[in-house]
VOLOKOL-329583 format. One record per residue (C-alpha): x, y, z. Coordinates in steps of 0.5 Angstrom, whole numbers, plus 2048, in hexadecimal, padded with zeros to 3 digits. Layout:
! VOLOKOL-329583
XYZ
...
//
This chain:
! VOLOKOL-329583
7B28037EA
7B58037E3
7B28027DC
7AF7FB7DB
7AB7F97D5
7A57F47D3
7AA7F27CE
7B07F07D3
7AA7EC7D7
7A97E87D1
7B07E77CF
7B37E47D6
7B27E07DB
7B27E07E3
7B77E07E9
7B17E07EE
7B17D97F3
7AC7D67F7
7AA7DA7FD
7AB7D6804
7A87D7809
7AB7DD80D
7AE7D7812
7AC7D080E
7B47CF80D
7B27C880E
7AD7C7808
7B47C9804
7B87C5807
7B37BF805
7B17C27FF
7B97C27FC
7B97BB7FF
7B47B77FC
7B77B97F5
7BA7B47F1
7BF7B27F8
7BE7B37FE
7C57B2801
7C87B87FC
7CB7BD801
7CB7C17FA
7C47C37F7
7C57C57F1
7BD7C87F0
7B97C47EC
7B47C87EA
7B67CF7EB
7B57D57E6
7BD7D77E8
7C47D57EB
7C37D37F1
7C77CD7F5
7C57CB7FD
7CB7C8801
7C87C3805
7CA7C180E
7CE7BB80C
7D27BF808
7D47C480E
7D57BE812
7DC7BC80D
7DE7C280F
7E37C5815
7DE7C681A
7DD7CD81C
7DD7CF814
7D97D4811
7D47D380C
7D77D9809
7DD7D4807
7D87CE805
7D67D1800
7DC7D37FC
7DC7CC7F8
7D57CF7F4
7D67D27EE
7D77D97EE
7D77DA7F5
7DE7DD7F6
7E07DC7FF
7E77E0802
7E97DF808
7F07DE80A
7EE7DA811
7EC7D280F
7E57D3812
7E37DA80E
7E17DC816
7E67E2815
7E17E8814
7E77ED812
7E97E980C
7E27E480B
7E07E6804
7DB7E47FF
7D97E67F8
7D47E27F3
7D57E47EB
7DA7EA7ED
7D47ED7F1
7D97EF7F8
7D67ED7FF
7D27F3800
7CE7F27FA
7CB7EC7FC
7C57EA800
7C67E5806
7C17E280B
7C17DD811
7BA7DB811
7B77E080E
7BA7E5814
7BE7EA80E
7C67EA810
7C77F080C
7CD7F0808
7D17EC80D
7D77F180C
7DC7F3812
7D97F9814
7D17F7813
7CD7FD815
7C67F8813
7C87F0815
7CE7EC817
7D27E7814
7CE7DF813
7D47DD818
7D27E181E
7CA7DF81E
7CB7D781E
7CF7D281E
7D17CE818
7CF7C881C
7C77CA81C
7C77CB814
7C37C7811
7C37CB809
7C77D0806
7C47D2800
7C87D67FB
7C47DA7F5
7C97DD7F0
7C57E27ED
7C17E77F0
7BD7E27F4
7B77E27F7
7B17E87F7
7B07E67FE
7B67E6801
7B77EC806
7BD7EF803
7BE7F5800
7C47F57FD
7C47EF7F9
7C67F17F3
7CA7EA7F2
7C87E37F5
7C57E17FB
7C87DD801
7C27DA806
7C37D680B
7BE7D2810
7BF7CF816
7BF7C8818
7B77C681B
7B77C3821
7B77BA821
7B17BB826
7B47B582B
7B97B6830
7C07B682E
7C77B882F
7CC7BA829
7D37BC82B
7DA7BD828
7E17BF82A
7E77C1825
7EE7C3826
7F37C5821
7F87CA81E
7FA7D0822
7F77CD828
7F07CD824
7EB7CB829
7E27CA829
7DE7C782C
7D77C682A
7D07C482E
7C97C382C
7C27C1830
7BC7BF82C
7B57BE830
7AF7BE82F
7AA7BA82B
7A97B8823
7A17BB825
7A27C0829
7A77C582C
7AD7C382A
7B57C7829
7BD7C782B
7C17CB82F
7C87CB82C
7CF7CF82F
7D57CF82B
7DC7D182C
7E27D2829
7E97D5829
7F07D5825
7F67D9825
7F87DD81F
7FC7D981B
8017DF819
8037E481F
8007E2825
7F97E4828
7F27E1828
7EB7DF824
7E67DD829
7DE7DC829
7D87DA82E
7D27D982B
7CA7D782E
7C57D5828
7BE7D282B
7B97D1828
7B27CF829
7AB7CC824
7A47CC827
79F7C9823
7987CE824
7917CC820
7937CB819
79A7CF81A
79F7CF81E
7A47D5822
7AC7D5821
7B17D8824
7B87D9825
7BC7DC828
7C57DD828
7CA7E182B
7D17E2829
7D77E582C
7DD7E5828
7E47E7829
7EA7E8823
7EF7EA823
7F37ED81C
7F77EA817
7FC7F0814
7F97F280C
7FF7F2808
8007F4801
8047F07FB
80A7F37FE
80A7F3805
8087EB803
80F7EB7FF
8147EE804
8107EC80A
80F7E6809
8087E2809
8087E0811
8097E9812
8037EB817
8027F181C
8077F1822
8037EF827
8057ED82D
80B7F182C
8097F882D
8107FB82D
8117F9826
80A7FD826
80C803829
814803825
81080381F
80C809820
81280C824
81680B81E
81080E818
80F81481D
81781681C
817816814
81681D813
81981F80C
813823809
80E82980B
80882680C
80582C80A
80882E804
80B827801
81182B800
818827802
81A82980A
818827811
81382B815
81382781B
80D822819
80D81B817
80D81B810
808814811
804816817
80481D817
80681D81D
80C81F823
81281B824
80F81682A
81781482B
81C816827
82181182A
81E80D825
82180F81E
81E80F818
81F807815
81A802816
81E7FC81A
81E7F4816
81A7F4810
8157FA811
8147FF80C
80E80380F
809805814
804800811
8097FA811
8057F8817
8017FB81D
8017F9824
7FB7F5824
7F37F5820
7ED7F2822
7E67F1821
7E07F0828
7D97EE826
7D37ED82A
7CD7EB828
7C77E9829
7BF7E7825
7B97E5826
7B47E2823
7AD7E0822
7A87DD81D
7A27DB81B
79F7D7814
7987D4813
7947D180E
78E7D580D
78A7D080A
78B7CC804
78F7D07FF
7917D6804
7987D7807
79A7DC80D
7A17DD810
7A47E2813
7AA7E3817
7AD7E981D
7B27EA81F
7B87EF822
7C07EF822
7C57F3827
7CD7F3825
7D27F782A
7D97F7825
7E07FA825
7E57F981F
7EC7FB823
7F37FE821
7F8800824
7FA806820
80080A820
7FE80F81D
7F9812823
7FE812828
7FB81282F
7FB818834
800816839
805815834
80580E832
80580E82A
801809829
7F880982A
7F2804829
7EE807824
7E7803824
7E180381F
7DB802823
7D57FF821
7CE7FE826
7C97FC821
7C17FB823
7BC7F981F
7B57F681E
7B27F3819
7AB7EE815
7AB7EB80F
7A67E680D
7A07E4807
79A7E1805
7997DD7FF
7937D97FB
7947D37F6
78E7D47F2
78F7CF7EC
7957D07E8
7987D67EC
79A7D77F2
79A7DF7F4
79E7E17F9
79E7E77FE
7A37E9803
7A77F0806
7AD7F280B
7AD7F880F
7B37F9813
7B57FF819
7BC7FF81A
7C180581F
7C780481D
7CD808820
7D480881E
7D980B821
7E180D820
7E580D827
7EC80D82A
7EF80A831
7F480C834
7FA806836
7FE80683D
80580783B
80A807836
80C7FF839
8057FC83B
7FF7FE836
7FA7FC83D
7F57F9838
7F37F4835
7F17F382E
7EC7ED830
7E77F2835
7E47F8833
7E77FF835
7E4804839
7E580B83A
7E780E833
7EC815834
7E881782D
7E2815828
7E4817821
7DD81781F
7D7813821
7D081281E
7C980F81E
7C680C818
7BE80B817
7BC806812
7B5803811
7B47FF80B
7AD7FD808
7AD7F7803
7A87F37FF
7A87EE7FA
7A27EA7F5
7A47E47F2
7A07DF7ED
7A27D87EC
79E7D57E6
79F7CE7E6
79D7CA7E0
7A07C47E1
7A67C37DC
7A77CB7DB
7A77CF7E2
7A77D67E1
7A97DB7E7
7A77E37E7
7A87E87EB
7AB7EF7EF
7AD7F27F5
7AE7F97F7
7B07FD7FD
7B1804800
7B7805806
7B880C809
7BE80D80C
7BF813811
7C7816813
7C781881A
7CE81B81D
7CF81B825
7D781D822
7D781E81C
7DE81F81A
7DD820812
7D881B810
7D181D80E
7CB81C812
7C481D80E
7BF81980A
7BE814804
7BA80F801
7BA8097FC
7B58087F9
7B28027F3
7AB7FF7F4
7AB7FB7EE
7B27F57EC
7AF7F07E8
7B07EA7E7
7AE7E57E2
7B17DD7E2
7AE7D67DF
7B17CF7DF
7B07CA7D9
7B07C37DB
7B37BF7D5
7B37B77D8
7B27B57DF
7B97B67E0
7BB7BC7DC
7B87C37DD
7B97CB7D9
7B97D17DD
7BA7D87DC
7B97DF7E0
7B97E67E0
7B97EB7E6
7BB7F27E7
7BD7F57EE
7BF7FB7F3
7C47FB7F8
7C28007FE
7C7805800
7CA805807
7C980780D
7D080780F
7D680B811
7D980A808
7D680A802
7D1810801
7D1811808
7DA812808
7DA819805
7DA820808
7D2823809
7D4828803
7D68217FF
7D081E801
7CB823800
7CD8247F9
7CD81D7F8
7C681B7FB
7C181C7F7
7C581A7F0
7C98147F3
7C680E7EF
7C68077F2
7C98017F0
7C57FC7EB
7C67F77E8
7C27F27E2
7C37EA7E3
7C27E57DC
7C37DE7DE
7C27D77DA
7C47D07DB
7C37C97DB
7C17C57E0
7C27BD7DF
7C07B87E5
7C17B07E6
7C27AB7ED
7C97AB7EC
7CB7B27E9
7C97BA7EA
7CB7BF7E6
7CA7C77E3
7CD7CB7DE
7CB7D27DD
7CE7D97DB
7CB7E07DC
7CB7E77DB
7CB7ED7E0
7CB7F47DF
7CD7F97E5
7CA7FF7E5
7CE8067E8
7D38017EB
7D68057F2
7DE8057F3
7E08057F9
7E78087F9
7EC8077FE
7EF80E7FF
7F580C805
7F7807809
7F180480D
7F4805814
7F380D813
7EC80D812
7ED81080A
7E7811807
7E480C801
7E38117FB
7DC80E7F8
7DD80D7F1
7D880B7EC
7DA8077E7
7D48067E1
7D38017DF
7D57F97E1
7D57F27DC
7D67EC7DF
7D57E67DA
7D77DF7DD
7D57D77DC
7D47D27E2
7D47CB7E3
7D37C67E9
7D37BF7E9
7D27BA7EF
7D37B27EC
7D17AC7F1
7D77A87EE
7D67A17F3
7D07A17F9
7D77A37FD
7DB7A87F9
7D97AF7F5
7DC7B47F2
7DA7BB7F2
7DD7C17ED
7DB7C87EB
7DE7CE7E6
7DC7D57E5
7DF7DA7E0
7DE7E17E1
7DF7E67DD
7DD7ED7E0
7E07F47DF
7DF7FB7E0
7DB7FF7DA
7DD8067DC
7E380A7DD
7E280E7E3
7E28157E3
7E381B7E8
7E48227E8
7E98257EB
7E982B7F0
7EA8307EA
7E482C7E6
7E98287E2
7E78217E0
7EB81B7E4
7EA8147E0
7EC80E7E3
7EC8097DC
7E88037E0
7E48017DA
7E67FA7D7
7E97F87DF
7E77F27E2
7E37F47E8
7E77F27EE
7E77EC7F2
7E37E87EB
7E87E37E9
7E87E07E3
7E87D87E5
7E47D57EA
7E57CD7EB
7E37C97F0
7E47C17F2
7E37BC7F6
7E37B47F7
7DF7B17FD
7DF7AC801
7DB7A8806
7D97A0806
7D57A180E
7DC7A0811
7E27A580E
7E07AB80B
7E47B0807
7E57B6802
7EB7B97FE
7E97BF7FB
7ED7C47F6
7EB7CB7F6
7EE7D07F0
7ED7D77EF
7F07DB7EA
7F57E27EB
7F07E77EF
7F17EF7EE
7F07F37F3
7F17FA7F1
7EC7FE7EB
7F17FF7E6
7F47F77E7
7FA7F97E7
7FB7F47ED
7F87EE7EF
7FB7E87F3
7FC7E17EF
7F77DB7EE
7F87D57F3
7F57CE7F4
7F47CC7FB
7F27C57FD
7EE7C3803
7EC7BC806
7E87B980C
7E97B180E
7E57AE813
7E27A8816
7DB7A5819
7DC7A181F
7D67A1820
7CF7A481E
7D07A9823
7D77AA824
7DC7AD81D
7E47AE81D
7E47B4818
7EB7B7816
7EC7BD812
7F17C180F
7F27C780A
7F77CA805
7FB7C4805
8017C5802
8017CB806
8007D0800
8027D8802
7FD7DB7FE
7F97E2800
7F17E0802
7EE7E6802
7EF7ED7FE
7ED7F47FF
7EC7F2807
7ED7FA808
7EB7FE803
7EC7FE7FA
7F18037F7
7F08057EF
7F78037EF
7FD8007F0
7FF7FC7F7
7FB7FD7FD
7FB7F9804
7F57F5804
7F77EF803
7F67E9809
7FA7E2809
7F77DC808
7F87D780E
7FD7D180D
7FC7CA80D
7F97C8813
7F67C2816
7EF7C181B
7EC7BB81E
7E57BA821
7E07B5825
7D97B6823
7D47B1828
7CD7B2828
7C87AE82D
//
């Protein structure tokens, strides 16, 4: 808890929403609609204290099926969405950052069920694209500041994504559709309601999908089974979902700045060609002009690039074609998960002003990341191994409320708990010769020949939350706080050189504070105040990525990240026309630096620097005009400008001083410009939508020495009603067909220079679809 006085209360004003019943994401998608339009597919908030936008089912519908929501909300102000395949599915390049807070520092949920930061290698959750399918949403909701005080997050300095599914229609039916595109792209898609309006009623859905990689070769494929089912009992009623997902991709190259100019932007690992592979490492094996031991010029028998014996001489010592490196390419990458969750809620009346809900539920994940590295030979000589992290998560929780309207307040109360085991290991499997590597990348290997480390990860989070919203009538004001304590516990099984111990976070008190002031019946003033703590990791990186001693000294002093969010805008409303204007104002505290130091395949280490101090000042406009009943025109813009405040400072092995200049840089990956339009269509027979997304030169290192160029990249989607139940939709994206880098620091961020972690964007590509529903 940090310093906050009853002057600072007085003098801002809140960031806290209306608390939704743990599983009434229904009443949300109501609520939003029945604002000044209820056929918006953008909802732009009326009413709430802070930046908070909705993106509505018939705005998910225009997009290629299969797409992320991820990928949806990219046309909102501030949200800024890479990914370098068209359906933001990708995991390994799928990011988004909100207001210059990066993916980890923001809260996601899926029907109140926490997805945790939704990264990678998520030690807590799983990304939003393996717990449904995009055709059973039914709202995204984007907060872009610190969000709710009842979300089950504790990460979220930044904004807030919620996602909440569809309910079930209460009558039998049957919704289906089938696409075929680019790259041989492929999904089928089936959903089943049953049931009835007044009693037991729900859908059973299965979606498949799969398409070739659109450089090199290779496969991204997906199975996934959503359910789910509402029972009415008494007052109240019981909700359940259920959803498993088997996802298999296999990886795209990271490429640097150079390698993009000397290779060419269709360059990608070599697979299926596994002699180039084995050439590569044979020819980086024999290059030997240094001592490894000494770094004085002269041969002493070991690569001076893997370190390793000669594994074929024969080879020479010159890379074939345009390689220039080991690194140029690899054989072949992937990533494996499974996941599976349940669960279960209740929500009731009790009595006339009283609210109950609460929900559990459980999650299991099996995954493997997957590379073919060639600086781990395999013991029978072949120069080449498959290197793996692998994850098994296992994790339990239950959050829920009660609140009670009395006048003109409405006091909420709620809480989360959530036990999680999570192990993380780091092992190597052997390929059958020099000729056949006798694995595929798309199955998950088995009998590893060495396990560099491997570890058990405890966490159990407890959170809790109070809220008022005081409603008196043009002023509505919003007041409250949250506060949680996560233990983390370390436990080697082999424990290489990463720690194993305790640590706890710790803040039972992040206020918030909010009003609104309804001017007219169509415009509205709003403005809001919150501060936030970001819980460390229990995951192999971060306080966790360094040595026992290095831990030890820092366990007891680290500080975790905090963050002070003001925000003020204007709202304005009318039957034709929607829009917000706002700026804001955050404040990090201790803002942690990852720093990559070696290429990401090795396994280097990130060295955890603390930067200070982080300002990100910025202004955001969204607008939607209904221009006819058949045309409509959307457009957002954002200006952000965020910088580091700090030099970093470091002591060298002799105590001396180590400054990295970082004060006054622009934080990575927070681009200046953001702009957004779109012009729709649809008079009940043809339907469309052009749209054009811009974003302005993106740096990816902390001293901003280099950064990738700005980019527009226009999307459209023309489509036909044949009939109330059948639709002709094509889709197509990057239609001029722009080479342009999707997503940056995909493995890692160096203080300076070029680094391989950049990932292409995928070409102009096409996609045509049948939808029936009956």
């Amino acid at each position: 808890m940090r310093k906050f006085t009853a002057s600072l209360l007085a003098s801002t004003v809140l960031i806290a929403q209306p608390v939704l019943a743990a599983d009434d994401n229904t009443a949300a998608a109501e609520d939003a609609a029945s604002s000044d339009d209820a056929n918006e597919i953008v909802v732009f908030g009326k009413g709430q204290t802070i930046q908070v936008q909705e993106i509505e089912a018939a705005d998910l519908k225009v997009l290629t099926p299969g797409t992320s929501v991820i990928k949806a909300i990219e046309k909102l102000p501030s949200v800024n969405v890479q990914a370098s395949d068209p359906f933001g599915n990708y995991e390994w390049s799928t990011r988004v950052t909100i207001r210059s807070f990066s993916q980890s520092q923001l809260g996601f949920n899926f029907d109140g069920i926490p997805l945790g930061d939704m990264s990678y290698g998520n030690y807590n959750g799983l990304h939003i694209s393996r717990i449904v399918s995009p055709e059973n949403v039914g709202t995204v909701r984007v907060s872009q500041g610190a969000g709710a005080v009842n979300t089950q997050s504790t990460n979220n300095l930044g904004g807030t994504i919620e996602t909440f599914s569809v309910d079930p229609t209460g009558e039998f039916g049957v919704d289906a559709s089938a696409t075929y595109g680019s790259n041989d792209t492929m999904r089928g898609f089936m959903r089943v309601n049953f049931g009835s309006h007044d009693g037991l009623k729900g859908y059973v859905s299965y979606g498949y999908g799969a398409t070739d990689k659109y450089r090199g070769e290779g496969k991204q494929d997906q199975h996934m089974v959503n359910a789910k089912l509402v029972v009415p009992v008494g007052e109240g009623k019981l909700d359940g979902w259920f959803s498993y997902s088997d996802r298999r991709e296999q990886d795209y190259q990271d490429m640097s700045m150079e390698m993009l100019n000397r290779l060419g932007y269709d360059s990608d690992n070599t697979h299926p060609d596994y002699a180039l592979a084995i050439q590569l490492a044979d020819v980086a094996n024999n290059i030997d002009n240094f001592n490894n031991t000494t770094g004085k010029p002269g041969a002493d028998g070991l690569s001076d690039i893997t370190g390793l014996e000669p594994s074929n001489p024969s080879a020479g010592t010159v890379f074939p074609g345009d390689y220039e490196s080991l690194d140029d390419a690899y054989y072949d990458a992937s990533g494996l998960r499974k996941d599976t969750v349940g669960a279960l809620g209740y929500s009731t009346p009790l009595g006339d002003n009283v609210n109950f809900a609460i929900k559990g539920y459980y999650h299991h994940n099996k995954g493997m990341g997957l590379w073919a590295t060639p600086y781990t030979p395999s013991p029978n000589g072949v120069p080449i191994s498959i290197r793996t992290t692998e994850y098994d998560i296992n994790r339990g929780g239950v959050f829920g409320s009660l609140d009670y309207t009395a006048g003109s307040n409405t006091i909420t109360v709620g809480g989360w708990y959530e036990h999680n085991k999570f192990n993380q290991a780091r092992r190597f499997y052997a390929l059958a010769s020099r000729t056949d590597p006798g694995r595929s990348f798309r199955d998950y290997p088995t009998d590893p020949f060495y396990t560099q480390w491997d570890f058990n990860y405890y966490t159990d989070t407890l959170q809790y939350f109070v809220q008022d919203d005081i409603d008196l009538g043009a002023v509505k004001i919003n007041l409250g706080w949250k506060g949680y304590q996560v233990k983390n516990r370390a436990e080697a099984i082999v424990k290489n050189v990463y720690p194993d111990g305790k640590f706890k976070t710790v803040d039972w008190f992040q206020p918030s504070a909010g009003v609104v002031f309804e001017v007219s019946d169509q415009a509205e003033l709003f403005g809001s105040f919150s501060q936030a703590t970001r819980a460390f990791p229990s995951v192999n990186g971060s306080i966790w990525g360094t040595t026992q001693a290095g831990f030890d000294k820092i366990k007891d002093t680290i500080k975790p990240e905090t963050s002070d969010t003001y925000e003020i805008g204007a709202r304005y409303n009318t039957s034709s026309f929607h829009g917000t204007v706002g700026v804001y104002l955050v404040n990090f505290h201790d803002r942690l630096l990852g720093v990559a130091s070696g290429p990401d395949i090795v396994g280097s280490p990130t060295v955890l620097q603390n930067v200070g101090a982080v300002r990100s000042i910025g202004f955001e406009a969204v607008g939607d005009w209904r221009i006819t009943d058949a045309v409509s025109f959307f457009a957002s813009y954002t200006y952000t400008d965020a910088t580091y405040r700090d030099d970093v400072v470091e002591e060298d092995k002799l105590g001396n001083p180590i400054i990295t200049p970082t004060a006054g840089k622009t934080v990575v990956d927070a681009p200046k410009h953001m702009a957004r339009g779109e012009l729709s269509y649809d008079d009940g027979k043809i339907f469309g939508r052009f749209a054009l997304n811009y974003m302005s030169k993106r740096y990816y290192n902390y001293l901003n020495d280099a950064s990738v160029p700005g980019r527009v990249i226009a999307d459209a989607t023309l489509g036909y009603h044949i009939t109330d139940t059948i639709d002709l939709q094509l889709n197509g994206s990057n239609l001029f067909n722009k080479d342009y880098v999707g997503t940056i620091n995909s493995a890692g961020t160096g203080d300076s220079g070029d680094r391989q972690t950049l990932l292409v964007a995928a070409p102009r590509q096409f996609f045509v679809t049948v939808k029936a529903g009956f």
